[in-house]
Each structure stands twice: as C-alpha cells, then as structure tokens.
C-alpha positions in Angstrom: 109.5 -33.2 44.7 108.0 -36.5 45.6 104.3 -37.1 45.6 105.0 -40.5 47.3 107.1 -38.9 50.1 104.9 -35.4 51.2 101.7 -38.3 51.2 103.8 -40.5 54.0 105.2 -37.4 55.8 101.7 -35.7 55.8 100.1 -39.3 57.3 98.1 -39.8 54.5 99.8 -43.3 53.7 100.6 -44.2 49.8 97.2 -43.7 47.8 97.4 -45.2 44.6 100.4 -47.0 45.8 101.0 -50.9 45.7 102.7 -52.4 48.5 103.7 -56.1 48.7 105.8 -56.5 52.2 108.1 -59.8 50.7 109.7 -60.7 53.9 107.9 -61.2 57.0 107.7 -63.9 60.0 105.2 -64.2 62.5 106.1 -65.9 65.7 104.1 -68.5 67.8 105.9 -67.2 70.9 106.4 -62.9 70.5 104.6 -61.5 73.5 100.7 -61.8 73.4 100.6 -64.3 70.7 99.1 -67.3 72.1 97.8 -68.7 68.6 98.0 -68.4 65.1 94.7 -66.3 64.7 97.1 -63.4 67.6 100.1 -63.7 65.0 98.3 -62.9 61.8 95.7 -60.4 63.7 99.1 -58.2 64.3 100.1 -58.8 61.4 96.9 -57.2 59.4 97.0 -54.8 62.0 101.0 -53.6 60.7 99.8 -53.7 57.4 96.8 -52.0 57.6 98.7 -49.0 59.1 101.2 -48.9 56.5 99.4 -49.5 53.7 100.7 -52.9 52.9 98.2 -55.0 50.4 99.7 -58.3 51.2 102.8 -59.7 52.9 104.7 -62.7 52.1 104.6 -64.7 55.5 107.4 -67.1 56.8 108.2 -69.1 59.9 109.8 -68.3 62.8 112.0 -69.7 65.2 110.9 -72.8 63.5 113.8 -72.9 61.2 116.6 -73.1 63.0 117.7 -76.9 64.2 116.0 -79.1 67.1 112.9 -77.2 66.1 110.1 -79.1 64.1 109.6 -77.1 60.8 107.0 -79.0 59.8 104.7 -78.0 62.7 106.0 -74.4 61.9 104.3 -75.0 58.6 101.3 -75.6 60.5 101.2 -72.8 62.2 102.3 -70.9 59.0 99.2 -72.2 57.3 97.1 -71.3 60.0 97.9 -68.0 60.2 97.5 -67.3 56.6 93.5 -68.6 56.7 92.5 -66.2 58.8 93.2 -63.9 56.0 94.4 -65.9 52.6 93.9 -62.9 50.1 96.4 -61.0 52.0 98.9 -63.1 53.6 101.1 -65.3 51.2 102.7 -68.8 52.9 106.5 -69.6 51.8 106.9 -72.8 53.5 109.9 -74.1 55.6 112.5 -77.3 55.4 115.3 -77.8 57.3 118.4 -79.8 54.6 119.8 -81.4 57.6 116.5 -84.0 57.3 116.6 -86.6 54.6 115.3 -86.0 51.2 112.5 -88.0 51.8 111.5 -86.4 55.0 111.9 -82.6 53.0 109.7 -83.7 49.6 106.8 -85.2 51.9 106.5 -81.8 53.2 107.2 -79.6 50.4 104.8 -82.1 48.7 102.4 -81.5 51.9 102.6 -77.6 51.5 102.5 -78.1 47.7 99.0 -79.5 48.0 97.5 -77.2 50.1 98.3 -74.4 47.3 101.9 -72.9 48.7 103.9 -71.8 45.8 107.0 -70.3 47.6 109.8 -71.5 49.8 112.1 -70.2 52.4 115.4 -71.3 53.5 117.6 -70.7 56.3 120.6 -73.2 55.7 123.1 -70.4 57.1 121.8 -71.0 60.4 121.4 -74.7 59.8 124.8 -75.4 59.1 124.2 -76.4 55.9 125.9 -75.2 52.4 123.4 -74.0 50.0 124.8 -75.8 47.5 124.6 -79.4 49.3 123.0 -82.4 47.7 119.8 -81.8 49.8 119.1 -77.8 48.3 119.9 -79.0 45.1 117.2 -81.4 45.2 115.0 -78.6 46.9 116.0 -76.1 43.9 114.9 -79.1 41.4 111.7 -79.6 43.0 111.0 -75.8 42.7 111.8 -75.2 39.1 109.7 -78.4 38.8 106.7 -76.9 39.9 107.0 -73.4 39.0 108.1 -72.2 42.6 110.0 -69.6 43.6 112.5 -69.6 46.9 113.9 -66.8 48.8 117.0 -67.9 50.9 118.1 -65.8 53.9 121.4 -66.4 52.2 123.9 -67.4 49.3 127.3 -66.7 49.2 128.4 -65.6 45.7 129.7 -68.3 44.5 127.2 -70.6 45.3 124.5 -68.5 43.2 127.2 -69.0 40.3 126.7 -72.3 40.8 122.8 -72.4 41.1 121.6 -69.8 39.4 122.8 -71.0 35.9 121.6 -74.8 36.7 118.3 -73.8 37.9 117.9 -70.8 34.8 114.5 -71.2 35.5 113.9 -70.7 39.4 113.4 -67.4 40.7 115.5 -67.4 43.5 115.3 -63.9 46.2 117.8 -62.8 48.4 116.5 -62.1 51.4 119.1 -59.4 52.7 120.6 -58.9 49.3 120.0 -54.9 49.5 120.4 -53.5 45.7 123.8 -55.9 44.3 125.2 -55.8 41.2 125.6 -59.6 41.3 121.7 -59.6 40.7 121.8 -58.0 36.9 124.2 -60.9 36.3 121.3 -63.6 36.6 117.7 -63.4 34.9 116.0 -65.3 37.8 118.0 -63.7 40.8 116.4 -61.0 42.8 117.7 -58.8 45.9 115.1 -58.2 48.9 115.9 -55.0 50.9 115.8 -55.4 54.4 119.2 -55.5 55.9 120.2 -52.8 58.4 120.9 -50.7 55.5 121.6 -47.1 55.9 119.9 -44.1 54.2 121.0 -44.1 50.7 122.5 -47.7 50.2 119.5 -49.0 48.4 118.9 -45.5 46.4 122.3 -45.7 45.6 121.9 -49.3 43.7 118.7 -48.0 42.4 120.4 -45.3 40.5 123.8 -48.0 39.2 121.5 -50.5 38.6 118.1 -49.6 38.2 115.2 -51.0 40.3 113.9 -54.1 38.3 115.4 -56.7 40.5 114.5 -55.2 44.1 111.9 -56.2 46.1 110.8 -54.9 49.3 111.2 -56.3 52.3 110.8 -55.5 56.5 111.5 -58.5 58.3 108.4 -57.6 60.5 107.0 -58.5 62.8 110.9 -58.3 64.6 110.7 -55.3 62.9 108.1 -52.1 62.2 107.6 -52.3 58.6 107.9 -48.4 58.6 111.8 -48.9 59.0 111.5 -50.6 55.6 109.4 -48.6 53.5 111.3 -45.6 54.4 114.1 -46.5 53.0 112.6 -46.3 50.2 110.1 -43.7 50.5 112.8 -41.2 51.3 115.1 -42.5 48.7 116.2 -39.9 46.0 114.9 -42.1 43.5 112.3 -41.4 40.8 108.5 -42.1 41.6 108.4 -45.3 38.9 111.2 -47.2 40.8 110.0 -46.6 44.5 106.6 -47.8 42.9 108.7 -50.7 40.9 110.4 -51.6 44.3 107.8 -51.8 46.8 105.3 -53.9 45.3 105.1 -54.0 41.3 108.0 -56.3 41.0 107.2 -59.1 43.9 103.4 -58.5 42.1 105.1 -59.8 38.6 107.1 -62.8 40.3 104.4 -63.9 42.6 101.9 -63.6 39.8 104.4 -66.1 37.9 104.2 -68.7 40.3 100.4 -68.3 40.8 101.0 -66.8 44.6 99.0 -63.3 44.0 96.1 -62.7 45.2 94.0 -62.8 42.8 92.4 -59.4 43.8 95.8 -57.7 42.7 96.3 -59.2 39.5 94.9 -55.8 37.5 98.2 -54.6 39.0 100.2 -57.1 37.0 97.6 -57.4 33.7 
C-alpha cells in the first residue's frame, strides 16, 4: 500500500510531501502569455495544483540559434521576481558565441544571484565537449554552480565528469542510468517520454539517490511527471528522495533553495 499514491488518487495532493519540479521552461510566446508576469502566473498556477513547492525555471525558444539568449535571460529573470521564493532561474548561453560574449553574461546572471545553468548545445550544433563548454564547465565549478544539459552523450560525461569532479552536472532526460552511479557529481532528471515502470525499474537496480524529478512543463502538465513516480512500485522513502529531497540537497549546495525549504535539507 502507498500512502503517497491513495493521497494523489483520492485528490488530496501529497501532504507532507516535498516537491521540487527541476525542469521547467516558460515561454514568451505559448498562447495567452503576453509578458513575463502571464508566464510565471501559469506557472504558480501548475504548481499550486500539484503541489509543487518550487520549480527550477529555464528558457524557452530562446536557446536554440538566431535567437538572443541573453534577452531570454531577461525574461527568465523577470519571470522569476514575481515569485523568487518559488521559482529558481538557470540561465542560458549559446557556445556558438565567443567566450567573451558567454562569461559577460554568465557573469551578468551571476550577479544578479543565479546559481544554475542550462544548456542546449544538441540543438546548437555544438559538441559538449568543445572549447567553449569546457570553459562554461570551469566557470561553474568556479563558483559553486551547478548545470543541467539537455544532453551528453556518454562519452563526453567520461570526459567531463572526471575533469570537473566538482560540478554537479544533471541530465536533463537522463531517466534512471546506470552511467550516473559511475560519477559523484552526475545526476539523471526524469522527464523523457518514459513509460510506466522505466524509472521504478532504475529505482529498484540502482537506488534513487541520483534522480531528480523533472516535467518539462509548461509543454507539458506536470501531472505526466509526478505520476511516474507516484504510481511507481517503489518504496515511500525513494518516491519522497526522487521528487524533491534530492534537487533540495544539490540546490541547497549551490545556495539556489529557497531559503524557506532549507528545514527540509538541515
């Protein structure tokens, strides 16, 4: 029986329950949003139905190339003031840009208190282990950042991982991999279109320490991603472990927690 599950099936949400969304993007242009203040609004409005205490946010469409990421920054920041002890910023460079051009933002972002960043270099056409990331992955460790990537291929993470032993670097479609236990400081976020039982299924090989959850909202209803692991056949510690506990520890590290949920982490 599963206390967690009969609460969620019975609609009375997870009391008790912490639950850090570590994957999310609001968008300047998704239907009705006409400013930062309509992106965010939604946003809270998601997470208040779901019960999700804070959401890591990142940018939209402004990632990909011929877009500016720096004004997607802008709007990233924007969004999170209208509620900054909920919504956490990962800020956004494109590696195609000189290394100038991507330390005057990071240093931009860095100042204004952002602790995270997120990469898309996949899209950008850019290998994650170019001259350009491995400058960005310096500057992290640096300064006690952490980065989620929308992707690595294996043996790049062999390749970064080891260097940069003291980056805490995210998958952010990584699921529930065995290539995770291999690294202290690499994590797997869930959200991929996973089917039931993929992510209990590396639970129970693996155990749950280095899974974070994740829902790609607002392109997706976070619901898709807490059930898988609501539903999962998994003990109560891990779902609790896997839904927020963990991105509570790792945020905390960097000094990106709120600070009203740092009892959950003391």
């Amino acid at each position: 029986m599963s206390k967690m599950l009969d609460d969620w099936k019975a609609g009375r949400g997870l009391p008790g329950v912490l639950v850090i969304d570590g994957h999310t993007h609001p968008y300047r242009w998704m239907p009705g949003f006409r400013t930062p203040e309509d992106a965010a609004t939604e946003m809270l409005r998601l997470m208040d139905s779901y019960c999700v205490e804070a959401s890591c946010l990142m940018g939209g469409g402004y990632m990909h190339n011929g877009c500016d990421y720096r004004d997607g920054n802008d709007f990233l920041m924007d969004c999170v003031r209208v509620s900054p002890d909920r919504l956490i910023p990962f800020a956004h460079v494109n590696p195609n840009c000189s290394p100038a051009t991507i330390r005057d933002d990071l240093d931009r972002m860095f100042d204004q208190g952002v602790r995270c960043i997120k990469l898309l270099n996949a899209y950008q056409g850019y290998p994650g282990d170019g001259p350009h990331l491995m400058m960005v992955y310096d500057y992290a460790q640096s300064r006690n950042m952490m980065i989620l990537n929308h992707h690595w291929s294996e043996a790049e993470i062999r390749k970064i991982a080891p260097q940069f032993h003291d980056l805490i670097m995210i998958r952010g479609h990584g699921g529930a991999s065995k290539l995770a236990q291999e690294y202290p400081n690499l994590y797997d976020n869930t959200w991929s279109l996973h089917k039931l039982g993929v992510i209990e299924g590396g639970i129970q090989q693996f155990g749950s320490a280095k899974i974070l959850f994740g829902s790609d909202a607002i392109i997706n209803d976070p619901a898709v991603g807490i059930g898988l692991i609501v539903y999962a056949d998994i003990a109560e510690e891990d779902k609790r472990a896997v839904l927020g506990l963990n991105m509570a520890r790792l945020l905390y590290r960097v000094k990106a927690l709120p600070s009203w949920l740092a009892s959950w982490v003391s």
